[in-house]
N, C-alpha and C positions, 0 to 999 in steps of 0.2 A: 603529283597532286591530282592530276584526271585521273588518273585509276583508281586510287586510295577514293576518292569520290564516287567512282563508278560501281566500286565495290560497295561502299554504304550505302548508295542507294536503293541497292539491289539485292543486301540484305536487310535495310528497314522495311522495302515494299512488302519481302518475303513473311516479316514478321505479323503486320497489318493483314495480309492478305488474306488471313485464317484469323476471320471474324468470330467466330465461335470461341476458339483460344482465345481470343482478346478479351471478348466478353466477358469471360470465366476469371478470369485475370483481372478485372475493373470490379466484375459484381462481387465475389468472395469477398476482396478485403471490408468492402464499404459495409456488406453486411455483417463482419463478424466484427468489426470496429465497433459499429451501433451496439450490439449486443454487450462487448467490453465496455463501452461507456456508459451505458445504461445501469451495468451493476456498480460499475467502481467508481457511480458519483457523475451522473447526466446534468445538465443545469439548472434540468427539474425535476429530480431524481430527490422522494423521500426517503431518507436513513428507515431501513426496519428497524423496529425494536427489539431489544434479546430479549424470547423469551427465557425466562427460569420461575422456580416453585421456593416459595421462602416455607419454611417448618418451623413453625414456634412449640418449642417444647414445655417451654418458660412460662409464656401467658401471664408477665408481670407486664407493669408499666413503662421498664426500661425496653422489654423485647417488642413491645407492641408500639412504642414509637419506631423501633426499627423497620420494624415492619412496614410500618403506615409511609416511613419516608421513602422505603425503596418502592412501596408502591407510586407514589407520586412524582418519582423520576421519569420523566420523557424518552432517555436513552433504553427504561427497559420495558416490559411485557411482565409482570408480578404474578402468579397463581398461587396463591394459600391452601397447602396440598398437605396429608400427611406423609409419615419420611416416606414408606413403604411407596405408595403411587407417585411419590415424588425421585425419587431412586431409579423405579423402573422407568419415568419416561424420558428421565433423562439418558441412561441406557437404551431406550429405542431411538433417538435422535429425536422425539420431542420437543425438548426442551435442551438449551444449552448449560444447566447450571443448576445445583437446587443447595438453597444453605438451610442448612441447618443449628437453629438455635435452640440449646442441651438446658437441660431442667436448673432450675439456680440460675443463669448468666443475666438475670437484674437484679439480683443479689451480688452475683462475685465479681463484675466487672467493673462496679464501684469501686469495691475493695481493694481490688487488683490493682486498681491506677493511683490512688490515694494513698495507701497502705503498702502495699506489696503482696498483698495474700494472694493466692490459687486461682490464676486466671482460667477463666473458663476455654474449653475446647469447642469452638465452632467448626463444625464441616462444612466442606464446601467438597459436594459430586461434580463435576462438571466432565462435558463429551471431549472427549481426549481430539475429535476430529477439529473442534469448536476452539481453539485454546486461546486464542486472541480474546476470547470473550470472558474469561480465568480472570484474568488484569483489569479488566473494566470491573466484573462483579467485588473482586475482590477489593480492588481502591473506594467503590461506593459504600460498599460498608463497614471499611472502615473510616468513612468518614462520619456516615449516619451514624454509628454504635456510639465516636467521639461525642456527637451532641446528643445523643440518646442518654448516654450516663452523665454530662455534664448536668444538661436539663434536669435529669430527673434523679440525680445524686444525689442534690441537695433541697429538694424540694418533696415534698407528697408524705404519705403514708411510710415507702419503702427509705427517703432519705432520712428524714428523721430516727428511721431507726439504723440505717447506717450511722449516723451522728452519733447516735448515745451507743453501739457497740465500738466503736471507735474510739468512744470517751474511756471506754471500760478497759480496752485492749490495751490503750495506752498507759493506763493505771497502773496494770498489772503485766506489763511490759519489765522483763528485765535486764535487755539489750540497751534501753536510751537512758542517757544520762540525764542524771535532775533536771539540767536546765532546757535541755531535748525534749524532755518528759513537761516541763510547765511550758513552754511553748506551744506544743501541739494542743495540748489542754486549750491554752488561752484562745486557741485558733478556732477549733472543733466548735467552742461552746461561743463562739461569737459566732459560727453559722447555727447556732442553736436558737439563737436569740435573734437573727435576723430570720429564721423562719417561722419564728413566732410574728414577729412582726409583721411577717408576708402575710402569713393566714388569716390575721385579726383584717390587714388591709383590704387584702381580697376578698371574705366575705362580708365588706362593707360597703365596695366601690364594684365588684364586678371583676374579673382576670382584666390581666394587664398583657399588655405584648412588649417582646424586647427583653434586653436584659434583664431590665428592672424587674419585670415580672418571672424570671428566674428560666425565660428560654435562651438558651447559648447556639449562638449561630457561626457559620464562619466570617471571618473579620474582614471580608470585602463584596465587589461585587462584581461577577465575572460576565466581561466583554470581551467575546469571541467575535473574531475577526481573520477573513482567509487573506492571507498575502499574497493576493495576485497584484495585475499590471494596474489595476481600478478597482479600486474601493467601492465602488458602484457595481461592477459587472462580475458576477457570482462564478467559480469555479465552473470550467465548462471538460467535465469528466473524459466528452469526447475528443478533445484534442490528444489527451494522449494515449486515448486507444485507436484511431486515424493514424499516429504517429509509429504507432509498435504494428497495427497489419498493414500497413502501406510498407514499411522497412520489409515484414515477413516475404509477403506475398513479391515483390518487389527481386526480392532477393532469388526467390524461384524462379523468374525471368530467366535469374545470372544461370541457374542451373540449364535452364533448357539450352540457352547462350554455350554453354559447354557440352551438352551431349549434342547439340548440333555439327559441334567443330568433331566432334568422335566420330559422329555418323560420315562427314563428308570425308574424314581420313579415311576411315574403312572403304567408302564407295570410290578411293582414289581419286580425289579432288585435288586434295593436298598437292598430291605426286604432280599431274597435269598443273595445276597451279604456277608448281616451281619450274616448271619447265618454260613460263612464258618467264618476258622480259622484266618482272616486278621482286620489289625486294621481299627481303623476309619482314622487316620490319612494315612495309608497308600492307600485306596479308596480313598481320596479326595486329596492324595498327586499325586496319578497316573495323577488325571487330569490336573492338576498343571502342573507335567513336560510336559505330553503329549501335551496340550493349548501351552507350552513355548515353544518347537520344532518346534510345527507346525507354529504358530505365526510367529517364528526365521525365518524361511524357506521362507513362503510369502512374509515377509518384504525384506529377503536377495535378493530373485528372483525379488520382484518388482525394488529396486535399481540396479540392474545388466544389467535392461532393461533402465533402465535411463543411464547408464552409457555406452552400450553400442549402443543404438539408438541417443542418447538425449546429448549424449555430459557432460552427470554431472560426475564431478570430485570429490573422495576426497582428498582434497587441505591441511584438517587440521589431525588430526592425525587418523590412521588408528584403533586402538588400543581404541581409546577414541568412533569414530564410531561404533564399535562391543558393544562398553561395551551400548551407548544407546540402540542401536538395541536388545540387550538380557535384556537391563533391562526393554524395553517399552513391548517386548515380557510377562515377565512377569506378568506386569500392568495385559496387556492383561486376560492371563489364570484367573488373580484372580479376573479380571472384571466379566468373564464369570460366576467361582464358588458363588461370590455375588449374580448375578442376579438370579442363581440356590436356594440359601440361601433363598432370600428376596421374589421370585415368588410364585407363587399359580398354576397357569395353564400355559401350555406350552403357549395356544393365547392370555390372556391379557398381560406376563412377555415378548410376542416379540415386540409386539407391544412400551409398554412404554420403553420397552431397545431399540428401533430404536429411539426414544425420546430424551431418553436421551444421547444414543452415539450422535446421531447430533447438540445436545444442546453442547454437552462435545466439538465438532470437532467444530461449527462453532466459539466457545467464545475460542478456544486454538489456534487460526489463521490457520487452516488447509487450510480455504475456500482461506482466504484475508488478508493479515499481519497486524496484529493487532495496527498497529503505526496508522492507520485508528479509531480507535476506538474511544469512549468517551473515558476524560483522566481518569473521577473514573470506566471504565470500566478496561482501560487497566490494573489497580489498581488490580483489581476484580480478571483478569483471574491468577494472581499470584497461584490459588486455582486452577486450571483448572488441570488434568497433560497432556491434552496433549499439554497442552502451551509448556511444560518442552518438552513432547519428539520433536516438531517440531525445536523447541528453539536449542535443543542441535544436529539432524539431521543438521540445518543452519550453527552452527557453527564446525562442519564437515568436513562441503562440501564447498560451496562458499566462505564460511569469512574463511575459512582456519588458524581457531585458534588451539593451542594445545593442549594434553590431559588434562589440566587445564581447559578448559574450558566447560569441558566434565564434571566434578566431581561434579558439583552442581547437572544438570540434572539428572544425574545417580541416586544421590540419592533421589533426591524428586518421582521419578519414583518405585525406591526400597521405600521409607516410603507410599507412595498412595498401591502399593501391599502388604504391610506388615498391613493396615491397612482395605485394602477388604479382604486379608486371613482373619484377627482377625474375620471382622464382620460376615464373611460367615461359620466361624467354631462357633460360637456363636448362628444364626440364624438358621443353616442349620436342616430341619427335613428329617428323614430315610423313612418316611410312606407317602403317599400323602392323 
């Protein structure tokens, strides 16, 4: 135990002692954290708007409520463009998106939904770079378009006369059966006669708002709400970008942890080493703890800058937090001793260990949270550990769960290090 001690001391001093490395190693993460959390949702961090160019080809009543609604959506950025200037600038990365509505679609999209006739062709250009923004444009108008023809179906100028080509079509319809055929009639022409009755209303009292007055809306009222640990205290973005460049950078330690062990085998360290009275276990255990501390330390210092610049909180339990933070430390140390095991040279083993820690950090959601991913990927990173240690960091800090939900992490963290010891004590050679 004196030696195994004498050794860790002697290489945390070593570690510390190259203040400049340290530095570079503290300031990196902190800074590229802030910048990750600032885009992917800071705690004061506003949503940009998408921009896109809507084209009205139509210039009826039904497309210009389209229009007028996607302009007064807060999620987007609207420009009323022709198709031409609206095409190319979504083509130059300009704009994310540009729809286009085709000559007739406040005439046929009545039709279409009522009837069955010839639904009209909406385009939709959007930046192929852009595609998450595809899904948002495309769900908002089709929700506007629903109350655009609802509204304006049965009401105005253009409803009315959908009503009586409707009455006509059905007449001379020879698909429905009589009593099909006096149905529809009976229907058609009681909104005939209720938009007589709207008109004479309204120009006697003024428009009305609400159904009555013939605008259809959707049937509730939406209350959005973030499910963190407090209902009160707003998504804080930077916890888990603190979370994924603390793991990264963190993780780079374990690298230099292992071209360390390379270098001293080469300069015959190793060899002198074995020759005094210490085990093997206890040389390859010194670096173990010492990788563990040190690791500990970084990570504890990088979240204390998060917590005390950046506003990140731990919200879930404090106690569940440590136990990740010493068991990802761990990973760590025995990531380093593997690469040490499994290397040949100090400069091919850095090389493919920068490799593979980025392969390991981008597929464990360090970069980007992994709900982005393909579904057989998300699958995939279940093998990852730092899915685990980012995973159990989140649920920490933001989602403010309890030391339960700590205990999975913990251990997949502890079996990934119990099984780079195994391989690194198996692999490992004394001589270079």
């Amino acid at each position: 135990m004196t030696a195994l001690l004498a050794l860790v001391k002697t290489q945390i001093r070593l570690y510390f002692s190259n203040r400049r490395a340290l530095l570079i190693n503290l300031v990196a993460p902190i800074l590229i954290a802030a910048f990750f959390g600032s885009v992917f949702g800071g705690s004061e961090t506003k949503v940009a708007h998408v921009p896109i160019a809507v084209v009205d080809l139509d210039a009826s009543t039904v497309s210009k409520a389209v229009v007028s609604s996607l302009q007064g959506d807060s999620a987007l950025d609207v420009q009323v463009l022709d198709e031409a200037s609206a095409t190319e600038a979504v083509r130059k990365g300009k704009l994310r998106a540009a729809v286009i509505l085709p000559n007739g679609f406040g005439t046929q999209a009545p039709r279409a939904l009522f009837t069955g006739g010839t639904k009209p062709s909406v385009r939709i250009d959007y930046d192929p770079s852009q595609s998450i923004a595809l899904s948002l444009v495309r769900g908002l108008l089709a929700q506007y378009s629903m109350q655009a023809v609802f509204s304006n179906g049965f009401t105005g100028p253009e409803g009315q006369a959908f009503v009586d080509d409707s009455i006509r079509a059905i007449e001379g319809s020879t698909s429905l059966t009589e009593p099909e055929r006096s149905s529809l009639k009976t229907l058609f022409s009681s909104v005939r006669t209720l938009q007589t009755q709207r008109s004479s209303s309204d120009s006697g009292s003024g428009s009305r708002s609400g159904m009555a007055g013939g605008r259809f809306d959707v049937p509730y009222r939406l209350d959005e709400q973030a499910a963190t640990s407090s209902l009160e205290r707003k998504y804080n973005g930077y916890a888990h970008a603190f979370a994924g460049m603390g793991v990264q950078f963190v993780l780079f330690s374990g690298i230099e942890l292992g071209i360390g062990i390379l270098m001293a085998r080469r300069l015959g360290l190793w060899a002198r080493l074995r020759a005094a009275p210490l085990a093997r276990s206890t040389l390859l255990g010194s670096y173990v703890v010492s990788g563990t501390l040190i690791a500990a330390v970084l990570l504890g210092l990088i979240f204390l800058a998060a917590i005390a610049v950046f506003g990140v909180r731990i919200d879930g339990s404090t106690a569940g937090f440590v136990g990740v933070l010493l068991a990802f430390a761990l990973l760590t140390a025995t990531f380093g001793l593997l690469l040490a095991a499994v290397g040949k040279t100090p400069e091919a083993t850095r090389g493919l260990a920068i490799l593979a820690t980025l392969l390991l950090v981008m597929l464990g959601g360090a970069w980007v949270p992994t709900f982005i991913f393909p579904e057989w990927l998300q699958r995939l990173t279940v093998v990852v550990p730092v899915r685990w240690a980012v995973d159990g960091f989140d649920a920490m800090t933001w989602r403010g769960l309890g030391g339960e939900a700590a205990v999975v992490p913990i251990a997949a963290l502890l079996g990934f290090s119990l099984l780079f010891a195994a391989l690194a004590l198996w692999r490992f050679r004394w001589r270079d």
